[in-house]
C-alpha positions in Angstrom: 8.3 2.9 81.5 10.7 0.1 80.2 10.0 -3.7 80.4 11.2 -6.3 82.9 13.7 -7.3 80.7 15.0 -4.4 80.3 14.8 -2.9 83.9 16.7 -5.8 84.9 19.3 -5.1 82.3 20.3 -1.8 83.6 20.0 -2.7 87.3 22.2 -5.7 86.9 24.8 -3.5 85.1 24.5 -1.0 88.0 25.2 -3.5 90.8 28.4 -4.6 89.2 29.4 -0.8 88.6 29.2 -1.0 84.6 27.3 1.5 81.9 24.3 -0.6 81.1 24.2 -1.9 76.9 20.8 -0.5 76.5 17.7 1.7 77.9 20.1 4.4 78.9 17.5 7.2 77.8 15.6 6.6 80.9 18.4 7.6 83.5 20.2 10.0 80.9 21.4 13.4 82.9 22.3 16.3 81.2 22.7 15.5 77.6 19.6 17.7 76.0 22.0 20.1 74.5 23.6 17.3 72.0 20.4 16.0 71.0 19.3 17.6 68.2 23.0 17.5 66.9 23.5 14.3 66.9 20.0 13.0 65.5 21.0 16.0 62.6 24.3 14.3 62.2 23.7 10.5 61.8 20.7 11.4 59.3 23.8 13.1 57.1 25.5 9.8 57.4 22.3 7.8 56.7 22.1 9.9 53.5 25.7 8.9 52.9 28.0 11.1 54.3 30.2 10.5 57.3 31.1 12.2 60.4 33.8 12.4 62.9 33.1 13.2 66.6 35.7 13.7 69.5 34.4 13.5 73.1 36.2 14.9 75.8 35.6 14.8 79.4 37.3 13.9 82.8 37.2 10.4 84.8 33.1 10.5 85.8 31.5 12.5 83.6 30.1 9.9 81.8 31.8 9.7 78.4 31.4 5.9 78.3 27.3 6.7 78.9 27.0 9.7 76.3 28.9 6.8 73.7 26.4 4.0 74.4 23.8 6.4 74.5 24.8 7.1 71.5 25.0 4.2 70.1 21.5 3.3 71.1 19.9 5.8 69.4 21.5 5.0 66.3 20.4 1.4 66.4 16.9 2.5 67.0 17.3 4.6 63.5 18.6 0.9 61.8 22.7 1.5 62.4 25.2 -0.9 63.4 27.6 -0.1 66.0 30.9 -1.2 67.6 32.7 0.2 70.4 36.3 -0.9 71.2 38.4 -0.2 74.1 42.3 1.1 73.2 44.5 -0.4 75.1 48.8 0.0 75.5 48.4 -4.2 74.7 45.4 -5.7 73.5 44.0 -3.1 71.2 46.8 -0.6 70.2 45.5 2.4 68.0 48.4 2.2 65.5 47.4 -1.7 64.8 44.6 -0.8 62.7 44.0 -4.4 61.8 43.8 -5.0 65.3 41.3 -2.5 65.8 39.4 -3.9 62.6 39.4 -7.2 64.4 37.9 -5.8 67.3 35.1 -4.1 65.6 33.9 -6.7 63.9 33.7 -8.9 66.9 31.7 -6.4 68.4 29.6 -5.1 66.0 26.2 -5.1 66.9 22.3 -4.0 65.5 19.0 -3.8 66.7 18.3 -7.3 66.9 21.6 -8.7 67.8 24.2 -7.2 70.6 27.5 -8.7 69.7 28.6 -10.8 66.9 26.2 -9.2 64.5 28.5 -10.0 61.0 27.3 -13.2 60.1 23.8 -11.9 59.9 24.7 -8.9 58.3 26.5 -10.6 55.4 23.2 -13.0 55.3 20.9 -10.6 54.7 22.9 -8.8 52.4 23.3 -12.1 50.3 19.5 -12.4 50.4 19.0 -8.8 49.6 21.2 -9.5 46.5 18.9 -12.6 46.0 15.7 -10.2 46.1 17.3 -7.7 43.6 18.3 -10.5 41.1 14.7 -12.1 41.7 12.9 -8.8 40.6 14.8 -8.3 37.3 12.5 -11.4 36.2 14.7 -13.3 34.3 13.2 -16.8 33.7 16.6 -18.5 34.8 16.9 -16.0 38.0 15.0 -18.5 40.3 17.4 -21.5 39.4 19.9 -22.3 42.0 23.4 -22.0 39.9 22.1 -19.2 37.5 21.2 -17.2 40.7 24.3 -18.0 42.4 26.4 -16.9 39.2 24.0 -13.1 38.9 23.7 -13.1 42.4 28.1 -13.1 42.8 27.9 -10.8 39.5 25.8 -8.3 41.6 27.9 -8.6 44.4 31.2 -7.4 42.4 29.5 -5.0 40.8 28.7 -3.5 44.0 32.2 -3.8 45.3 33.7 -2.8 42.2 35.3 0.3 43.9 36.7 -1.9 47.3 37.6 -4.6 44.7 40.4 -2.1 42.9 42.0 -2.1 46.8 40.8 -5.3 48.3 40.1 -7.4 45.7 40.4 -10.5 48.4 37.2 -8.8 50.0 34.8 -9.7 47.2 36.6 -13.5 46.7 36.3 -14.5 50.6 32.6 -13.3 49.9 32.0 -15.2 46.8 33.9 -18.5 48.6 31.6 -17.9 51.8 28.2 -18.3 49.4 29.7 -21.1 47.5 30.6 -22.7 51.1 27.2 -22.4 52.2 25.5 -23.3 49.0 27.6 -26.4 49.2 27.0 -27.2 52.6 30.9 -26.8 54.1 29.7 -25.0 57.3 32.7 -25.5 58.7 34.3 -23.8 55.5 31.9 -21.1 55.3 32.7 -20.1 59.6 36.6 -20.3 58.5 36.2 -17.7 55.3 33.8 -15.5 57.7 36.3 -15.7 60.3 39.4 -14.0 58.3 37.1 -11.5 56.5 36.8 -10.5 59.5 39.8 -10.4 60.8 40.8 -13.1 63.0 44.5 -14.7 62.7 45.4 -18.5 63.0 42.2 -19.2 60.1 43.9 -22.3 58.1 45.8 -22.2 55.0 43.2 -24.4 53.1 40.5 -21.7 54.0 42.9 -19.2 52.2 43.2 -21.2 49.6 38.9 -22.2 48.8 39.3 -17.8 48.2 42.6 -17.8 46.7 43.9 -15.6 50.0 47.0 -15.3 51.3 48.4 -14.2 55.3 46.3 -12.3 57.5 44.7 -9.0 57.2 46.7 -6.1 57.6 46.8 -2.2 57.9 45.7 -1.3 55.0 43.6 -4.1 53.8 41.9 -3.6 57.4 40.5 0.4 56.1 39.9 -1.5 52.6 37.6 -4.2 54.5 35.8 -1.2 56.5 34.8 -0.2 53.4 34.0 -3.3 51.9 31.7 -3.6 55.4 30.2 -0.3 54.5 28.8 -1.2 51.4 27.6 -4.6 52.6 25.5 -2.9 55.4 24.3 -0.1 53.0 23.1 -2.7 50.9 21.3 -4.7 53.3 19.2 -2.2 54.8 21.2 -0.6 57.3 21.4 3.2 57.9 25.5 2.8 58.5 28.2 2.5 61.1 28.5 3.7 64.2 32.2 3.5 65.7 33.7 4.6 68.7 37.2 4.2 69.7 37.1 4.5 73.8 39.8 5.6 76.4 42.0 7.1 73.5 43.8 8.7 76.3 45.8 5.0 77.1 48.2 6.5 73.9 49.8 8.5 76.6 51.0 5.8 78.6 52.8 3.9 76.2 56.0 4.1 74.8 57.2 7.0 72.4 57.3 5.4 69.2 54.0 3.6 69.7 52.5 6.7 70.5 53.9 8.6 67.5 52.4 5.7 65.5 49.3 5.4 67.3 48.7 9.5 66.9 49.4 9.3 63.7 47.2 6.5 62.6 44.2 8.2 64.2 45.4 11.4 61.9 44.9 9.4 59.3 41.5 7.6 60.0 40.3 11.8 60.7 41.4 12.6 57.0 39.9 9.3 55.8 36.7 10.5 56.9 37.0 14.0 56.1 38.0 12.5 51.7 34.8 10.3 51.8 36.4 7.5 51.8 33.4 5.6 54.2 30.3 6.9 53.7 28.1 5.8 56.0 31.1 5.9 59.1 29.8 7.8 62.1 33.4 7.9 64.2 33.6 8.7 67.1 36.5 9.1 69.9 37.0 9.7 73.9 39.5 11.2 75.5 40.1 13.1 78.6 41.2 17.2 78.4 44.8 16.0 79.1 45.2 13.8 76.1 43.4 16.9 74.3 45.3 19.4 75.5 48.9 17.6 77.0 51.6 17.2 76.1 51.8 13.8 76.2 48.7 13.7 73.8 47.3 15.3 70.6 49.5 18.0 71.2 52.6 15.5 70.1 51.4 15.9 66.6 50.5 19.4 65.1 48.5 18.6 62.2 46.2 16.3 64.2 46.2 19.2 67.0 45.0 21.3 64.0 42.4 19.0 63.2 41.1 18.4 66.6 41.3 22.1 68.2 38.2 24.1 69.7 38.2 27.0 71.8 36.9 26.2 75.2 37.4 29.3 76.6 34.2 30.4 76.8 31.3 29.1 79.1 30.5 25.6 79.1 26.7 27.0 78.4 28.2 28.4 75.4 29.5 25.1 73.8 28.9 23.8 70.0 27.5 21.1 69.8 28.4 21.3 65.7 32.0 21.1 66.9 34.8 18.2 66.4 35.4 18.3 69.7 32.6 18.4 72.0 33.2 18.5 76.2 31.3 16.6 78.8 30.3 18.9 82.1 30.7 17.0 84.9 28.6 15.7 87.5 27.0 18.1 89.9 25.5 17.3 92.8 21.7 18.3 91.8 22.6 16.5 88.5 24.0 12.9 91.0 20.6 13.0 92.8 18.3 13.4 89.6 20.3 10.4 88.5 19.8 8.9 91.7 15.9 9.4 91.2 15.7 8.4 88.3 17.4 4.6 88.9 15.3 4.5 92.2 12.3 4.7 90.0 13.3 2.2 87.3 14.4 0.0 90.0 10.7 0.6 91.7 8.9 0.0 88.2 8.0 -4.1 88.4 8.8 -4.4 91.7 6.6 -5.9 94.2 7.8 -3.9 96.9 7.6 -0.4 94.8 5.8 1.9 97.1 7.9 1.2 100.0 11.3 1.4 97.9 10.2 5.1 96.9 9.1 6.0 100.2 12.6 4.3 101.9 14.8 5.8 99.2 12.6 9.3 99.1 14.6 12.6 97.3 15.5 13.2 100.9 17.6 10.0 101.4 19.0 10.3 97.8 19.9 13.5 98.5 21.9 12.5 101.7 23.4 9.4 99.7 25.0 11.2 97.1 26.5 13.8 99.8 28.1 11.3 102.2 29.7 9.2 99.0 30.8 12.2 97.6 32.5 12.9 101.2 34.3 9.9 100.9 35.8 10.5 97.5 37.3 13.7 98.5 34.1 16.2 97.7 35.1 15.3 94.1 31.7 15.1 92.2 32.5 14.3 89.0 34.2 10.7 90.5 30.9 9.5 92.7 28.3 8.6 89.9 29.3 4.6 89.3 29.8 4.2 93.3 26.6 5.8 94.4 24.8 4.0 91.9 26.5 0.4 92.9 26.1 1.7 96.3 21.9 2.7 96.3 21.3 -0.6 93.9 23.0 -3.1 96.0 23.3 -1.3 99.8 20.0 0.2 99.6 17.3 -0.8 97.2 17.9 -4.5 97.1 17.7 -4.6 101.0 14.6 -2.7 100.5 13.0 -4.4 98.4 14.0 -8.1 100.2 13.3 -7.2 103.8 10.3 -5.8 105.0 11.7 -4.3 108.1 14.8 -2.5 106.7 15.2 1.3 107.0 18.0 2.7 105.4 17.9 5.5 107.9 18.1 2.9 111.0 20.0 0.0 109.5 22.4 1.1 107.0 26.1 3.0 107.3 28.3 3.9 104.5 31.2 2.1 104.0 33.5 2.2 101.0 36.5 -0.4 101.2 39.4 0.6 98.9 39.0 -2.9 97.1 35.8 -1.8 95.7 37.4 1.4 94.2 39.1 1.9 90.8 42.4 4.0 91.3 41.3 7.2 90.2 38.6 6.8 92.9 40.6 5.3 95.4 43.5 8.5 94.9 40.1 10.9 95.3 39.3 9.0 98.6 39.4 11.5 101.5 42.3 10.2 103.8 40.5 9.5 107.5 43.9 10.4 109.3 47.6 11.3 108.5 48.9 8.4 108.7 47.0 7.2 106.0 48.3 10.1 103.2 51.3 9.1 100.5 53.9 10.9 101.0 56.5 10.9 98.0 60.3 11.4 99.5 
């Protein structure tokens, strides 16, 4: 069982047609075979190594779920996390700074979803506080002589960052002084370009003796500086996925070139040790893998990135780089379908009659006819069945007595409701409704 809370979290997501943040074990579909793997790989990266995953799979077979699924069971074992959508313009792959930016607006931890940085450098500030407090010094409790060990701590655990980034450790430093002297506003400003954001004021800059905005390079130099900070303060490490990788193939030549290149060198980053405690991974689809407008552009990332799929799908590594996603089957679309019938029946007044409305049986002939509609294309129907039994089905349910599913309700799927990959996979209901190209 999952709380209220929580049930209502992933049946809300479901009934706008998203990946719900959280609970996603419960409804989880064929992802046994990366278990173990991936429990044996972020313990490596708790212990201070890091790891680089690719994750390839075609439009519905639930990439987006396995990476938040992911991610949430590497919050439960005390990691941060950040996913970030690449996009052709408001998150380009070669802009690493960008990217940077990006993270740190979404980085997230057990007890916070979104926006988790300010806590983080917090606690590692009163973790610092704690270590200076144990050495039991007589002057370690007073408030300027444990500012001044508690900011010689600090560099000494940046020491390495500070020969790269030495603006890292001085925006820290003018953060603690801010706070200790009560500038809030100053303190949200130095936070604010440490992590990333443009347009923070010159006089900000200044409190740290900074210059400009964050760029390429300083942006891997802060990751590491971010790193250490979470290391420090109790954290297990990163986990960071870079989504929809596969946009690189839309965009123009030169950006691509660049934006291949830069995620070369974030792959051979990982692989030199330069962030321990960086669990990165990437999705894709098999054409930016394997296309030519993709990996393929650039051998020596090809080279980094290649596995055999030759062989049976029951066959795959899970050890590998690159890992696949099998997509959706139609036994494995009305498991699914069980198993959101039941969360949606778990704290709901109207439970027994919602599982004997929606029975296997009606599931069953759900996920067939919107499969129909999208062509017989399986792998396509998860996010509108879902929408469709949530919101079509279970909600009338569950709000009118009366209501039969069977008797009262007909599928319909408007194109409006459809994203284009869907809406291509629709089954045309006469000729005159298939695209010609002349």
């Amino acid at each position: 069982m999952i709380s209220p809370e929580r049930r209502n979290e992933v049946i809300d997501a479901l009934r706008r047609g998203t990946v719900p943040q959280r609970s996603l074990d419960a409804f989880a579909v064929g992802l046994q075979p990366f278990e173990a793997v991936i429990g044996e790989e972020l313990e490596s990266v708790r212990r201070g190594r890091a790891q680089f995953k690719a994750v390839r799979g075609e439009y519905g077979s639930g990439k987006t779920f396995f990476a938040r699924w992911l991610q949430e069971r590497a919050k439960r074992l005390g990691f941060a996390t950040a996913e970030v959508q690449i996009s052709e313009t408001e998150t380009p792959l070669h802009r690493v700074e960008t990217v940077y930016r990006r993270l740190m607006e979404r980085l997230a931890t057990g007890d916070s979803a979104s926006g988790a940085f300010r806590s983080i450098v917090d606690g590692w500030f009163f973790a610092l506080e704690q270590d200076v407090l144990a050495e039991g010094s007589s002057a370690s409790g007073e408030e300027p002589q444990l500012i001044e060990r508690t900011n010689a701590l600090m560099e000494q655990r940046l020491a390495e960052i500070t020969k790269q980034a030495p603006a890292f450790a001085a925006t820290l430093r003018a953060y603690r002084s801010a706070l200790a002297s009560n500038d809030t506003a100053m303190a949200d400003g130095l936070l604010a370009w440490l992590a990333g954001q443009p347009n923070v004021s010159a006089s900000v800059k200044r409190s740290a003796g900074v210059k400009g905005d964050i760029d390429h390079f300083g942006a891997l130099s802060f990751l590491q500086g971010l790193l250490v900070v979470l290391r420090d303060s109790g954290h297990a490490g990163l986990v960071l996925v870079l989504d929809e990788v596969e946009t690189l193939q839309r965009v123009r030549g030169d950006v691509r070139e660049k934006g291949l290149n830069a995620l070369r060198q974030l792959i051979d980053e990982v692989d030199s040790g330069r962030f321990p405690g960086l669990y990165l991974v990437i999705t894709g689809t098999p054409g930016f893998f394997d296309g030519p407008q993709g990996v393929q552009r650039l051998p020596p990332l090809a080279q980094r990135l290649h596995v055999d799929f030759s062989t049976a799908a029951k066959f795959d590594n899970p050890r590998a780089v690159q890992i696949r996603l099998a997509a959706f089957d139609h036994a494995k679309l009305c498991e699914v379908g069980r198993k959101v019938r039941d969360i949606y029946a778990e704290h709901c007044n109207a439970a027994e009659r919602v599982r004997a409305s929606a029975d296997d049986r009606y599931i069953d002939a759900l996920a067939s006819a919107v499969t129909g509609r999208l062509g017989g294309k399986v792998g396509i129907a998860p996010r509108v069945f879902l929408k469709k039994l949530v919101v079509d089905v279970l909600d009338r349910i569950d709000q009118f007595e009366e209501f039969d599913p069977r008797k009262h309700y007909a599928l319909t799927i408007a194109d409006g409701e459809l994203t284009a990959v869907e809406r291509n996979a629709a089954a045309a209901g006469n000729v005159d409704e298939i695209d010609l190209e002349v």
